[in-house]
C-alpha positions in Angstrom: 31.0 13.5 10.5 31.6 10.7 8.4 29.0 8.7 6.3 28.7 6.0 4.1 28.4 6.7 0.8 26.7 5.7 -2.0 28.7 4.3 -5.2 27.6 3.7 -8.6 27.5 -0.1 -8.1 25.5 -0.5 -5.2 22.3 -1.0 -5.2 19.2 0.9 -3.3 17.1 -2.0 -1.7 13.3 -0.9 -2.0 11.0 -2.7 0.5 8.5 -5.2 -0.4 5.2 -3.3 -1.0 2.8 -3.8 1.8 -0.2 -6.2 1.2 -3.6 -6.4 3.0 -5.6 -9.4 2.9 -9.4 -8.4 2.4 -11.5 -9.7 5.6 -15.3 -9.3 6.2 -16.6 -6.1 6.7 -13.2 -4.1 5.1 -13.7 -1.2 2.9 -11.1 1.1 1.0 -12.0 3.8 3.7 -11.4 1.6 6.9 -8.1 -0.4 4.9 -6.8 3.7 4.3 -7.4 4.7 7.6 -5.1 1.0 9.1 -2.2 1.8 7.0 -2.4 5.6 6.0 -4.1 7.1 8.6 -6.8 8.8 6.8 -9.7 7.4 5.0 -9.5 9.4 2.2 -6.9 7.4 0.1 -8.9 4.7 -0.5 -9.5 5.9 -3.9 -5.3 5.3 -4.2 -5.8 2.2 -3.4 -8.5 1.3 -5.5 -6.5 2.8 -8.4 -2.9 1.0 -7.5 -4.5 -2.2 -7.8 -6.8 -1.6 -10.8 -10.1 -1.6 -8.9 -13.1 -0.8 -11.6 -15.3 -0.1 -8.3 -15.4 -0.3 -4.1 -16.3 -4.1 -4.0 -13.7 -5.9 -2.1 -13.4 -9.4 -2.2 -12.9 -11.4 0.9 -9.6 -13.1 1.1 -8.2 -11.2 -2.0 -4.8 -9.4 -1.9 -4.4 -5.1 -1.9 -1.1 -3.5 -2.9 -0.9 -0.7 0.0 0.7 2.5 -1.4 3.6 4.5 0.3 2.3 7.5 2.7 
């Protein structure tokens, strides 16, 4: 069984975080449930990108975090 293996010089790539543009009508419920299947991380959402409240803003930009 052989693998590649990691060395001390190479580097682990991290993918780009996802982004959601805001449309009409999103909410941080309905933005969870698209990309984390469940509507209740919208409050780790709100809290990644330094949300004070639910507003969204049409056209704005939303870090998505990692299931």
């Amino acid at each position: 069984m052989a693998g590649k293996r990691k060395t001390a010089n190479q580097k682990v790539e991290t993918p780009p975080p996802r982004i959601h543009i805001v449309r009409r009508g999103d909410t941080l419920r309905s933005i969870s449930m698209i990309y984390l299947g469940t509507q209740n991380r919208g409050e780790d959402i709100k809290a990644l990108n330094g949300l004070e409240n639910d507003t969204l803003v049409v056209d704005s930009e939303l870090v998505i975090p990692d299931r």
